[in-house]
FIDRENBA-734500 format. One line per 10 residues: their letters; for each residue x, y, z of N, C-alpha, C. Coordinates in Angstrom, 2 decimals, padded with zeros to 5 digits. Example, Ala and Ser with C-alpha at 12.3 -4.5 7.8 and 13.67 -1.06 7.14 Angstrom:
AS> 013.19/-005.69/007.80/012.30/-004.50/007.80/013.20/-003.30/007.80  012.85/-002.25/007.08/013.67/-001.06/007.14/012.90/000.03/007.87
# end
This chain:
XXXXXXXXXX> 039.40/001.70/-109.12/040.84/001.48/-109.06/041.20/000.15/-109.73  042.29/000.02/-110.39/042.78/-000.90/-111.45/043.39/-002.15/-110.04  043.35/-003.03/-110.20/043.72/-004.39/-109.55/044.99/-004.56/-110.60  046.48/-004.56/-109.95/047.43/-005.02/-110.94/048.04/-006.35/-110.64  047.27/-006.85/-109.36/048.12/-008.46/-109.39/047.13/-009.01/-110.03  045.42/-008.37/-109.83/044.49/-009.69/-110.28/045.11/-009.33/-111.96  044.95/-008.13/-112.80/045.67/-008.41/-114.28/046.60/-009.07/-114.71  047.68/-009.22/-113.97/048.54/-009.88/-114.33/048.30/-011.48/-114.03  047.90/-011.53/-113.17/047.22/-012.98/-112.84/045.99/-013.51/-114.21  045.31/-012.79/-114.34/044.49/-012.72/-115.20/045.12/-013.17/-117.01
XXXXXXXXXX> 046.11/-012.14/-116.92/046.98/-011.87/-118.50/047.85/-013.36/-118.77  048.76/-013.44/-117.31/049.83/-014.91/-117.34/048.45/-016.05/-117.89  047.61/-015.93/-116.85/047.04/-017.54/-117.05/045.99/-017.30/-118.34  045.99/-016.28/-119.58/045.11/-016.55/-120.56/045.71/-016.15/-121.91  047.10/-015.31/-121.67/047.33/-015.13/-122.99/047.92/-016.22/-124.07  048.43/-017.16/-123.58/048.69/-018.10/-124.48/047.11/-018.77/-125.30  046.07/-018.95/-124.25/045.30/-019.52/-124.58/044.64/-018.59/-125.53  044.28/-017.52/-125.15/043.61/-016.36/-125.97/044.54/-016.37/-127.94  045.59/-016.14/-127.17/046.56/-016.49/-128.82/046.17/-017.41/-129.61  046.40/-018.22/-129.01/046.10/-019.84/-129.82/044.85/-019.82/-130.22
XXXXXXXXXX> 043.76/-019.33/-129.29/042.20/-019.40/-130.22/042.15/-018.00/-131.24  042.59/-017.33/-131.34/042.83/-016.03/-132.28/043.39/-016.27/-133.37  044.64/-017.44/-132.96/045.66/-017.58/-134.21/044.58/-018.66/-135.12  044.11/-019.69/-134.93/043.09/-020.99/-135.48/041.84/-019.59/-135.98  041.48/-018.58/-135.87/040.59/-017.68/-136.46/041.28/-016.80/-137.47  042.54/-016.25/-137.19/042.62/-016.01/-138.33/043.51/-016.50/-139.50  044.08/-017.75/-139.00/045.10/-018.30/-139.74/046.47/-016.85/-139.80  047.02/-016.68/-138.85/048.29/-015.35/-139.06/048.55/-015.43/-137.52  049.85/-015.90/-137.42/050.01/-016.00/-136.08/050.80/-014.28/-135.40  051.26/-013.85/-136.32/051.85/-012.50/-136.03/050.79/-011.54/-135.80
XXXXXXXXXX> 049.57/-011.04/-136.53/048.26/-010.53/-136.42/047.77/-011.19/-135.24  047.87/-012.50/-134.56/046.77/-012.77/-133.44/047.94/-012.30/-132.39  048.73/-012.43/-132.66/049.63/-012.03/-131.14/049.73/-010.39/-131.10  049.75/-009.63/-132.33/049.24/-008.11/-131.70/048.10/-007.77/-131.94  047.43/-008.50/-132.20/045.79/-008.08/-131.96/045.59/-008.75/-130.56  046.16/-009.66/-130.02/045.81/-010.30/-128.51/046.33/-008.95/-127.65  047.64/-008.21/-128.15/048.15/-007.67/-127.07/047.27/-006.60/-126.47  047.26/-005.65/-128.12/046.27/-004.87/-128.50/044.82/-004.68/-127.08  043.91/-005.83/-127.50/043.14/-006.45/-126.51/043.24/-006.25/-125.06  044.69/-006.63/-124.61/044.77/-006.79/-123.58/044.96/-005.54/-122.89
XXXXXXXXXX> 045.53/-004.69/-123.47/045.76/-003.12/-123.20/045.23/-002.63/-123.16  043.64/-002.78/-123.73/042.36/-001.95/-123.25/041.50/-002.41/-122.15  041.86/-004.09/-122.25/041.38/-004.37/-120.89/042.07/-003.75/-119.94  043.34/-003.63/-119.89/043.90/-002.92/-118.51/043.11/-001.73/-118.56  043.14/-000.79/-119.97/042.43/000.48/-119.17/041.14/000.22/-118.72  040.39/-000.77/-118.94/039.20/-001.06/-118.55/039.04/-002.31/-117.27  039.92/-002.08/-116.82/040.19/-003.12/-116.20/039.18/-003.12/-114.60  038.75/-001.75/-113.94/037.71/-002.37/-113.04/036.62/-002.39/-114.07  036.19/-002.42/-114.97/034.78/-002.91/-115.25/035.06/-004.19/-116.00  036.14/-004.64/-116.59/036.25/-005.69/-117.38/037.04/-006.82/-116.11
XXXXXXXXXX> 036.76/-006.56/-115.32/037.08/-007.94/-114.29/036.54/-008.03/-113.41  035.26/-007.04/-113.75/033.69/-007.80/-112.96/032.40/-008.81/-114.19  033.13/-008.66/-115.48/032.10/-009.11/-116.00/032.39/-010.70/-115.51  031.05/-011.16/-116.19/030.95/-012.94/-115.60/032.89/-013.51/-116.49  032.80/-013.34/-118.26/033.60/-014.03/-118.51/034.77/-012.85/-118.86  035.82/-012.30/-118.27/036.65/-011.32/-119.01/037.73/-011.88/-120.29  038.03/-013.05/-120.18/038.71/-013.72/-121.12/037.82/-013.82/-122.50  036.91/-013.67/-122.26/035.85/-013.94/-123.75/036.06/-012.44/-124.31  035.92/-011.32/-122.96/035.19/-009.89/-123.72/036.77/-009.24/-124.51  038.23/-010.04/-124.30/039.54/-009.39/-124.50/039.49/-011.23/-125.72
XXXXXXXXXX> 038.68/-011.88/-126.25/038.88/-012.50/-127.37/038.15/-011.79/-128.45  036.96/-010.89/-127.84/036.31/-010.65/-128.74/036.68/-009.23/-129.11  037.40/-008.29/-128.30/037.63/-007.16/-128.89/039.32/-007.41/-129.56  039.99/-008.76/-129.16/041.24/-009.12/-130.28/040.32/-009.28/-131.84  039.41/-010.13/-131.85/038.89/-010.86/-133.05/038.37/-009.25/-133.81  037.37/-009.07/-132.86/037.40/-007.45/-133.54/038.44/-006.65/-134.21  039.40/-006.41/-133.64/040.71/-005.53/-133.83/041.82/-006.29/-135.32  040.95/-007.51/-135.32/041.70/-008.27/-136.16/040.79/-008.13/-137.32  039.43/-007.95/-137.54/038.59/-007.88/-138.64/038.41/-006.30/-138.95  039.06/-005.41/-137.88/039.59/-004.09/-138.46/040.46/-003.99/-139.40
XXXXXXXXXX> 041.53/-004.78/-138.78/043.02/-004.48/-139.48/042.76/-004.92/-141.14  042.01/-006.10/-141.05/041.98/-006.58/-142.38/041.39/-005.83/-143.04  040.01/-005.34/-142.66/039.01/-004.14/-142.82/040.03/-003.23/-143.77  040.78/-002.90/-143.30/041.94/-001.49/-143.70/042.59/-001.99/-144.51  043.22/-002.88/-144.82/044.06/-003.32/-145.46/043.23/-003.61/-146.83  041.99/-004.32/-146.86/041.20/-004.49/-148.18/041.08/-002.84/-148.99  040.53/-002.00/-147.89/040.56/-000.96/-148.48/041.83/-000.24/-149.07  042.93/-000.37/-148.43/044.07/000.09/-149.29/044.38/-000.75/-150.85  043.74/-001.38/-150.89/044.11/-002.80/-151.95/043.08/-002.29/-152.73  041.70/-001.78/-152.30/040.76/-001.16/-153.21/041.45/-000.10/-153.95
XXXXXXXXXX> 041.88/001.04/-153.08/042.42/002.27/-153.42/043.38/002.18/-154.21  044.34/001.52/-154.23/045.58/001.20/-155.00/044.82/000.75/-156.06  043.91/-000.41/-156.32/043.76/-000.96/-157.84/042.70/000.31/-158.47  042.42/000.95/-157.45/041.49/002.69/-158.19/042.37/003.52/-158.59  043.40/003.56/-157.86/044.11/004.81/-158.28/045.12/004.16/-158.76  046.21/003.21/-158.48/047.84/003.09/-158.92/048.39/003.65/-158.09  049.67/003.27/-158.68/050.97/003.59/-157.67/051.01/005.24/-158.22  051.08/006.41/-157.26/051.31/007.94/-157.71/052.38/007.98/-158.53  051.98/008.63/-159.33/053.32/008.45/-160.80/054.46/009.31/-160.07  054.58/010.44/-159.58/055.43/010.97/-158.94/056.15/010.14/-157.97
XXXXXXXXXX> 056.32/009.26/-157.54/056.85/008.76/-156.66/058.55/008.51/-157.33  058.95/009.24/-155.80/060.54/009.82/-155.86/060.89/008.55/-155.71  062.21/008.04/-156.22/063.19/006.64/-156.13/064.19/007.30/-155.23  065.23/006.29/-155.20/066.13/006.63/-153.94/067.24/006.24/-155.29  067.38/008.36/-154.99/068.98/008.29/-155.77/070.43/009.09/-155.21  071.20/008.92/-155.65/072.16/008.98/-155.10/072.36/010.43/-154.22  071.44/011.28/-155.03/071.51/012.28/-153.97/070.47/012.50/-152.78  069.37/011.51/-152.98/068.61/011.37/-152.03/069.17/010.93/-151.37  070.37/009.98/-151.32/070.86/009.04/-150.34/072.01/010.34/-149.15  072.86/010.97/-150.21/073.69/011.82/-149.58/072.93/012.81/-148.92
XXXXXXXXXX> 071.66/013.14/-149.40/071.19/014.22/-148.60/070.73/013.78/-146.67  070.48/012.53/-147.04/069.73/011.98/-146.07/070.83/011.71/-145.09  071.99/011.11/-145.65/073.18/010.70/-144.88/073.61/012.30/-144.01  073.64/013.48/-145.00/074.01/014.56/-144.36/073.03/014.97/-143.39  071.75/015.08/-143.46/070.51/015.59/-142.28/071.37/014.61/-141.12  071.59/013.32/-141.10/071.60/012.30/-139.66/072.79/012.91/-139.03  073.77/013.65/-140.21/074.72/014.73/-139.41/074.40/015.64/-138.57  073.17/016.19/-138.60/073.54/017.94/-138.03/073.14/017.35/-136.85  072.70/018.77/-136.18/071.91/018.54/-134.77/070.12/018.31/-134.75  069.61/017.48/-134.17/068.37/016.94/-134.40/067.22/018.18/-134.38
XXXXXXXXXX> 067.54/019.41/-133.17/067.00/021.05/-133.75/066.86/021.19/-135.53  068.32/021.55/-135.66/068.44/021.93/-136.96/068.02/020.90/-138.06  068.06/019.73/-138.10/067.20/018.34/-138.89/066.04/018.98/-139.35  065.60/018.91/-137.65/063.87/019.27/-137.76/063.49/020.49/-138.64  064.22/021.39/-138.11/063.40/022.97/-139.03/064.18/022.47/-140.63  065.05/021.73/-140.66/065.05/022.08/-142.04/064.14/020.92/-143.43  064.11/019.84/-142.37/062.64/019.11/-142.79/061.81/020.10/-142.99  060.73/020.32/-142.03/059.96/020.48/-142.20/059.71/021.88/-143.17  060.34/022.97/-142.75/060.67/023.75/-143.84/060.37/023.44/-145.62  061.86/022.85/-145.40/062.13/022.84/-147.33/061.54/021.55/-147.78
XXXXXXXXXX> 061.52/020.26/-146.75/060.82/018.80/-147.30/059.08/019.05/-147.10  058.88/019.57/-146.20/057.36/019.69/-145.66/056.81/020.71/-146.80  057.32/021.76/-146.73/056.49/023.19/-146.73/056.22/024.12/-146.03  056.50/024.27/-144.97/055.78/024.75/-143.69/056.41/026.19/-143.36  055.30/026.76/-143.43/056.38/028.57/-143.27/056.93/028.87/-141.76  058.31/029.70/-142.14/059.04/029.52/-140.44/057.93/029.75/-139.80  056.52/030.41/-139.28/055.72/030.45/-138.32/055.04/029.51/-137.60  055.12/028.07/-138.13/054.12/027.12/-138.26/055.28/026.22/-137.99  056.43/026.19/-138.32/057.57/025.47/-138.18/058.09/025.63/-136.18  058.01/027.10/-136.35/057.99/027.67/-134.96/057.34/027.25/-134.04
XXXXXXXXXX> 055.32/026.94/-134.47/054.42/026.76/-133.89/054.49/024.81/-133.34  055.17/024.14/-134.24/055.11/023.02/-134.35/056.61/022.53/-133.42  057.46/023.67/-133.27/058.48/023.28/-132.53/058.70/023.62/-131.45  058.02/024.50/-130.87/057.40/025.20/-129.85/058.99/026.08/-129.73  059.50/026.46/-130.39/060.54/027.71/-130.39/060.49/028.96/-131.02  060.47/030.05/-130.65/060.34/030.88/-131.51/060.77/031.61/-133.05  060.26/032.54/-133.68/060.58/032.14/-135.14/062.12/032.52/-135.36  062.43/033.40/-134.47/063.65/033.93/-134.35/064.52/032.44/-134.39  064.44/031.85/-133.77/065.11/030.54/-133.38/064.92/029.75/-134.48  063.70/029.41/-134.93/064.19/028.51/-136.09/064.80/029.07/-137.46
XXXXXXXXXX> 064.29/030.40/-137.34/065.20/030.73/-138.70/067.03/030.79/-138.26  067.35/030.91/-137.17/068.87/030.67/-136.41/069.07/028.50/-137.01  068.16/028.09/-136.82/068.31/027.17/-137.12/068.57/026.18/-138.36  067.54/027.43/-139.07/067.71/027.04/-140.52/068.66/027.75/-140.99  069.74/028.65/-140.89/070.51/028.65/-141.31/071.66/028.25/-141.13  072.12/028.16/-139.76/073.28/027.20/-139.41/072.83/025.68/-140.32  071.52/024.66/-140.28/071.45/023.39/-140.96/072.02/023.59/-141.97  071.38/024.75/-143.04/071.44/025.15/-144.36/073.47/024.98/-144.36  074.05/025.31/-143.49/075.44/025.91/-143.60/076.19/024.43/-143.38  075.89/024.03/-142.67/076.11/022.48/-142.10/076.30/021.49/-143.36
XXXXXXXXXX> 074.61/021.50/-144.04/074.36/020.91/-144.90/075.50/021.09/-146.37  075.84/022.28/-146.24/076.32/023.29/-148.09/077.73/021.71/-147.58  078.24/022.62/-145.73/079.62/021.36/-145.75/079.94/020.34/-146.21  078.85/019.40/-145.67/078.97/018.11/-146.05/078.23/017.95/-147.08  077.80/018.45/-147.95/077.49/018.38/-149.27/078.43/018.46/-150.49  079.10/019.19/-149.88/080.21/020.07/-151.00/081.11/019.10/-151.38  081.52/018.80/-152.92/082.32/017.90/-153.22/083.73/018.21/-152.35  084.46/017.09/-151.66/085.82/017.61/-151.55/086.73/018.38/-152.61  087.54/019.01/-152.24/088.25/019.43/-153.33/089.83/018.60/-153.29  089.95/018.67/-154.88/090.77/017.65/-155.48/092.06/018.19/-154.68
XXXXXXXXXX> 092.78/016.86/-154.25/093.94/017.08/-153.83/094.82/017.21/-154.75  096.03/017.31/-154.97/097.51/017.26/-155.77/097.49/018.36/-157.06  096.27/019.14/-156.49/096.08/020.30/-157.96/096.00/019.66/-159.24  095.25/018.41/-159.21/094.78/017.74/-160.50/093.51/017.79/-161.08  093.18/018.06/-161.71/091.87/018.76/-162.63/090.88/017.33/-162.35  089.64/017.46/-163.04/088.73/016.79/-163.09/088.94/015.26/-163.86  089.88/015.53/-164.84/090.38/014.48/-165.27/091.25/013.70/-165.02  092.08/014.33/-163.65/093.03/013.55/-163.31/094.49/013.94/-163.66  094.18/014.89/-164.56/095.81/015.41/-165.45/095.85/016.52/-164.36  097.34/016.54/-163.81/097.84/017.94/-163.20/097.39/018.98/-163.85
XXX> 097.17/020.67/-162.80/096.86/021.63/-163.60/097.73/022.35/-164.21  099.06/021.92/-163.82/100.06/022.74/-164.08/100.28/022.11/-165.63  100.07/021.13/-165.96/100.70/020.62/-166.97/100.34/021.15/-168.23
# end
């Protein structure tokens, strides 16, 4: 059984200190404070065996310092991968209709969002869409078409008021 006054007793009187020797290791004070927290959250789940050892403040510095020579761990490797591969030449920019499309999804209902993500942005055939939404297929295809209908709305250019053409000149004229 987990002890939650001795943890917290434990956490108040070491996390500053634990920080401060984390932050002087890795020079990054933002990285030692969620790699400390990190730490500390597995000590809680470990918390009757990690507050019988002799020092528990050492074994939650050393699995921060750890967690911190992961992160970097990962990060070198993305820095590998990128100077192997490059930036994916496909990579979509944010244009104006990406912007309106996106503005219209935050419209509908968060149901209909979903199936129509995953659907037409994902790939995902209504069965798997179904499987992933835990509704049946009947339902998300109800879904995807009301979004679809939602979407045409607020997509659709307004139409010109005062019966003036595209240019601005009345049509009557």
């Amino acid at each position: 059984m987990r002890d939650a006054d001795g943890f917290d007793a434990f956490y108040a009187g070491s996390v500053r200190r634990i920080t401060g020797q984390l932050y002087a290791m890795t020079g990054d004070k933002d990285q030692a404070e969620e790699c400390v927290q990190e730490a500390f959250a597995r000590a809680w789940q470990r918390w009757g065996s990690v507050s019988g050892f002799d020092d528990p403040e050492a074994w939650v510095r050393t699995v921060a310092y750890r967690i911190s020579v992961d992160t970097w761990r990962r990060a070198l490797r993305r820095t590998k991968a990128y100077r192997r591969h490059g930036v994916p030449e496909d990579t979509p920019g944010i244009t104006p209709d990406s912007i309106a499309i996106m503005s219209a999804l935050r419209q509908i209902p968060d149901a209909q969002r979903r199936a129509i993500v995953l659907y037409h942005l994902v790939g995902l055939p209504v069965g798997q869409v179904a499987d992933e939404t835990g509704v049946p297929a009947g339902t998300v295809k109800a879904r995807l078409a009301r979004g679809r209908q939602a979407l045409a709305t607020l997509l659709s250019d307004p139409p010109h008021g005062g019966g003036a053409t595209s240019e601005g000149v009345p049509s009557h004229a």
